[in-house]
TIVEXKE-613304 format. One record per residue: x, y, z of N, C-alpha, C in turn. Coordinates in Angstrom, 3 decimals, decimal comma. Atoms other than C-alpha are relative to their C-alpha. Example, Ala and Ser with C-alpha at 12.3 -4.5 7.8 and 13.67 -1.06 7.14 Angstrom:
TIVEXKE-613304
<site <0,890 -1,190 0,000> <12,300 -4,500 7,800> <0,900 1,200 0,000>>
<site <-0,820 -1,190 -0,060> <13,670 -1,060 7,140> <-0,770 1,090 0,730>>
end
This chain:
TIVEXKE-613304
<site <0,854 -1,177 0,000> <0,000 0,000 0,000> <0,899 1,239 0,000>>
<site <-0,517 -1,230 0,228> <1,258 3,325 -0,943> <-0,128 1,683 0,943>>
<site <0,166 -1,001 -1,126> <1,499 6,291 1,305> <0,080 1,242 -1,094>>
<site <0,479 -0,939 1,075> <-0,201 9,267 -0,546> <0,315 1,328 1,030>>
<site <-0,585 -1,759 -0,843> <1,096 13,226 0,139> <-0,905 0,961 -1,107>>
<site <1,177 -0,608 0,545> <-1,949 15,562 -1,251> <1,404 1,356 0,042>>
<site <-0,992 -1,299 0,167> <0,641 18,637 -2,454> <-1,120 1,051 -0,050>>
<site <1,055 -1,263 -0,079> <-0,442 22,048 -2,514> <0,207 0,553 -1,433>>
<site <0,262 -0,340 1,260> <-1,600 24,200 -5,215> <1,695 0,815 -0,586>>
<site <-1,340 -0,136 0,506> <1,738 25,781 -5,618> <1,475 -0,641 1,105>>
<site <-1,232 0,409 -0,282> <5,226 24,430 -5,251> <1,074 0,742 -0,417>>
<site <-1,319 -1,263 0,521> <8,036 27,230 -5,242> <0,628 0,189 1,151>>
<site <-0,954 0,018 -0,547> <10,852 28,554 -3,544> <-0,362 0,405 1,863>>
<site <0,016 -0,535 -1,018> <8,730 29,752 -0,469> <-0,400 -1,169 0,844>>
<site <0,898 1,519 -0,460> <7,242 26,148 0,575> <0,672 -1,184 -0,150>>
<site <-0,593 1,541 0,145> <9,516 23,802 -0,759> <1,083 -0,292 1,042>>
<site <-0,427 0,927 -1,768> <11,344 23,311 2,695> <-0,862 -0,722 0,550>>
<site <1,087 0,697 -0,787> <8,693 22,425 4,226> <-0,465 -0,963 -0,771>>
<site <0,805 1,113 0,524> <6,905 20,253 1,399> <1,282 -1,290 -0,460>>
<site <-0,624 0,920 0,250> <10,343 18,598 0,976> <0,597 -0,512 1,594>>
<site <-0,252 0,256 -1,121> <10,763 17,943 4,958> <-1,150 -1,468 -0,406>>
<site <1,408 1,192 -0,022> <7,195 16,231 4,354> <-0,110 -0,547 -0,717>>
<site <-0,018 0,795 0,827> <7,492 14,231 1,622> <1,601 -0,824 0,551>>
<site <-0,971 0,740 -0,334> <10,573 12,944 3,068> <-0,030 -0,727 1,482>>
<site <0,695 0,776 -1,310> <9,282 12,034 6,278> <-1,064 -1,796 -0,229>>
<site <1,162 1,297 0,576> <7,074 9,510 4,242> <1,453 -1,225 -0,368>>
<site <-1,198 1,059 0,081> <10,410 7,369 3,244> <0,813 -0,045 1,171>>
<site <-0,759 0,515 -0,778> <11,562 5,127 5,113> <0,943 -0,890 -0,059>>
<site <-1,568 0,727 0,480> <14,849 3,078 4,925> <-0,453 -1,357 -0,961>>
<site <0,306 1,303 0,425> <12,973 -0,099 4,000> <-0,737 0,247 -1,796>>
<site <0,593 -0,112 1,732> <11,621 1,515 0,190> <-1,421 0,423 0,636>>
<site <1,512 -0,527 -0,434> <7,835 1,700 0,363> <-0,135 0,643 -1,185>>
<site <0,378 -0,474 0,724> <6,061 3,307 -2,215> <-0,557 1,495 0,211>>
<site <0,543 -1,235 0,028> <5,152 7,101 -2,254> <-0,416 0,586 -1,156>>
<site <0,699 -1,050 1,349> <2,442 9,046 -4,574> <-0,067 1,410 0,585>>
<site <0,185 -1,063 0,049> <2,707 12,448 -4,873> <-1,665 0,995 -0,444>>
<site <1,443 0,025 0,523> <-1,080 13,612 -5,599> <0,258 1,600 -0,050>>
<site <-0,763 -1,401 0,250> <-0,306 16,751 -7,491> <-1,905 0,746 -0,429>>
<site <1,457 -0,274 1,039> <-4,527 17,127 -8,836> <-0,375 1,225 0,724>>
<site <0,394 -1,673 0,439> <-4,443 20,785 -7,188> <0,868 0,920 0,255>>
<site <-1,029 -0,630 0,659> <-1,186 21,967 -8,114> <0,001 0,566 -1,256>>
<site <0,100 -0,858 1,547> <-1,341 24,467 -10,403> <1,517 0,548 -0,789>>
<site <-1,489 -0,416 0,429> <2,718 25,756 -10,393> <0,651 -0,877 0,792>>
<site <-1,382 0,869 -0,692> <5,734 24,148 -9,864> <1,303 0,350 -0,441>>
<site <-1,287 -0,586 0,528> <8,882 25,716 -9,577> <1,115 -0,939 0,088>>
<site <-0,950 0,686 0,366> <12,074 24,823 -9,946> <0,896 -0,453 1,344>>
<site <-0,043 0,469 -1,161> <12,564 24,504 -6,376> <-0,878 -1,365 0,404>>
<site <1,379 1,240 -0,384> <9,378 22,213 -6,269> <0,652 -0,889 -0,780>>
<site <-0,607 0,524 0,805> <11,239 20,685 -9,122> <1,126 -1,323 0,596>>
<site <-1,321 0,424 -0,726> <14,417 19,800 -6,805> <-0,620 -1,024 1,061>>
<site <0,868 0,539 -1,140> <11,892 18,542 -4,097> <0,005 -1,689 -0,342>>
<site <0,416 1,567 0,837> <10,916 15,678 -6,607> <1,205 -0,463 -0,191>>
<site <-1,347 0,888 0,096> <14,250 14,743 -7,469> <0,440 -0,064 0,744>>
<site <-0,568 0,678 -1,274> <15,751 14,465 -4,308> <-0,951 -0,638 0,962>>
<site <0,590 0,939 -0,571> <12,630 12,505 -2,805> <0,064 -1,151 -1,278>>
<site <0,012 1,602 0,611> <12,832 9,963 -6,183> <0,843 -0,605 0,124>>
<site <-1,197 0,723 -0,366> <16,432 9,552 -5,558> <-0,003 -0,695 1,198>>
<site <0,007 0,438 -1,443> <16,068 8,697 -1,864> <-0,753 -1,406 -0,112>>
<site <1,325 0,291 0,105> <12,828 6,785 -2,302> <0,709 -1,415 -1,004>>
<site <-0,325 1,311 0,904> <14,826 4,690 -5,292> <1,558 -0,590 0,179>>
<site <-1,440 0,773 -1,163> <18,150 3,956 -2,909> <-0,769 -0,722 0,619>>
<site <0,963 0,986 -1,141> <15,590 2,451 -0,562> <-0,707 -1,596 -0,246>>
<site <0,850 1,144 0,884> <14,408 0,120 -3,250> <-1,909 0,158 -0,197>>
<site <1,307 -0,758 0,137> <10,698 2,163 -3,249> <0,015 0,470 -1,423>>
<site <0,986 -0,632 1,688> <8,348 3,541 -6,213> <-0,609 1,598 0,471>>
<site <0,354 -1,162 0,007> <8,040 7,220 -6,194> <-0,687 0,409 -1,566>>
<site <1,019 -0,853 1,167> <4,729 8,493 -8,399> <-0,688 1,154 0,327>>
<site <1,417 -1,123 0,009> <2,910 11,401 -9,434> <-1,378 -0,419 -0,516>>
<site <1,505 0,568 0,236> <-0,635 10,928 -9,613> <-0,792 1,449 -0,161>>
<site <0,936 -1,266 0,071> <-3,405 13,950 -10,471> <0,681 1,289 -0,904>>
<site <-1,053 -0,749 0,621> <-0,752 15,669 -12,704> <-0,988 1,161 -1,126>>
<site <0,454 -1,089 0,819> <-2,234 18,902 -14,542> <0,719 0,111 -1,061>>
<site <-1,179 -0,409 1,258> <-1,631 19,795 -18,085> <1,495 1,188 0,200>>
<site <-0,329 -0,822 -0,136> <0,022 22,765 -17,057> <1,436 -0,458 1,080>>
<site <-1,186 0,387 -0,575> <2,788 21,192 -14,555> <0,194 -1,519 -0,739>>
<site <-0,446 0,762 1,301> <2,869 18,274 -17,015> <0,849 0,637 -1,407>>
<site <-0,868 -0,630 1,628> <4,501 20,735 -19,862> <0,941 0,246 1,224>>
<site <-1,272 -0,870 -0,814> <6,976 22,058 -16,766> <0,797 -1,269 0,102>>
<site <-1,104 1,476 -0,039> <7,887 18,145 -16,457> <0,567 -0,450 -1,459>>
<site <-0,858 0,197 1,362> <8,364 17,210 -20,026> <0,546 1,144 -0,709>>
<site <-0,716 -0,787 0,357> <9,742 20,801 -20,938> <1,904 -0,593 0,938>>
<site <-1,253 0,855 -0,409> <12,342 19,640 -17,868> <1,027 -1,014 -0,442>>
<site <-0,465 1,565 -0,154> <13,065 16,171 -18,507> <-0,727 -0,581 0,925>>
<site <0,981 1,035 -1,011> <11,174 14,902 -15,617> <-0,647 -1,289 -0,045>>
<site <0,647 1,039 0,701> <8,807 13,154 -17,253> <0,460 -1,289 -0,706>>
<site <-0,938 1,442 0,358> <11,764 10,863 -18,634> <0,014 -1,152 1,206>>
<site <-0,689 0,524 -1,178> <12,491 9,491 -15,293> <-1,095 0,098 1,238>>
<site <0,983 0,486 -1,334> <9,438 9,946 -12,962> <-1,292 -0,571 -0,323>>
<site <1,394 0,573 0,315> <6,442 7,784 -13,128> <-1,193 1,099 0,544>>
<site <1,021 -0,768 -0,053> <3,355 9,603 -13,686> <-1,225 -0,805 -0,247>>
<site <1,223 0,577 0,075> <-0,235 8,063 -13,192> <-0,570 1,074 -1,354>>
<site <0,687 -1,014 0,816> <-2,398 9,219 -16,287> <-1,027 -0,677 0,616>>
end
């Protein structure tokens, strides 16, 4: 069973301490699976950006499945403009 983190509507440089404290609190040494439930995220900066890649890295040392789930068109073009989208599983 997957341990789900409901994000907020924006992800930028003023929040992403905190939303990357709490999304990292959800991994634990043993892997585990974590969804990101992005469905009322509207921005995502490039801080929010960093958030995700240093919880998929962690998350995929552990031997865990880090997904986004609820993904908006609009932070869907910020992931495949990135690269993101190469490398993080995304629920459609």
């Amino acid at each position: 069973m997957a341990t789900v983190y409901k994000a907020r509507p924006r992800i930028d440089g003023n929040n992403a301490p905190e939303v990357q404290e709490e999304i990292m609190a959800l991994i634990t040494g043993e892997g585990g699976d974590v969804v990101v439930d992005l469905s009322e995220t509207k921005y995502i900066s490039s801080a929010g950006l960093r958030v995700l890649l240093s919880a998929h890295k962690k998350l995929k040392a552990a031997g865990g499945r880090f997904t986004l789930r609820g993904v908006s068109p609009t932070v869907r073009e910020i992931l495949d403009v990135t690269g993101f989208s190469g490398f993080l599983e995304i629920e459609t």
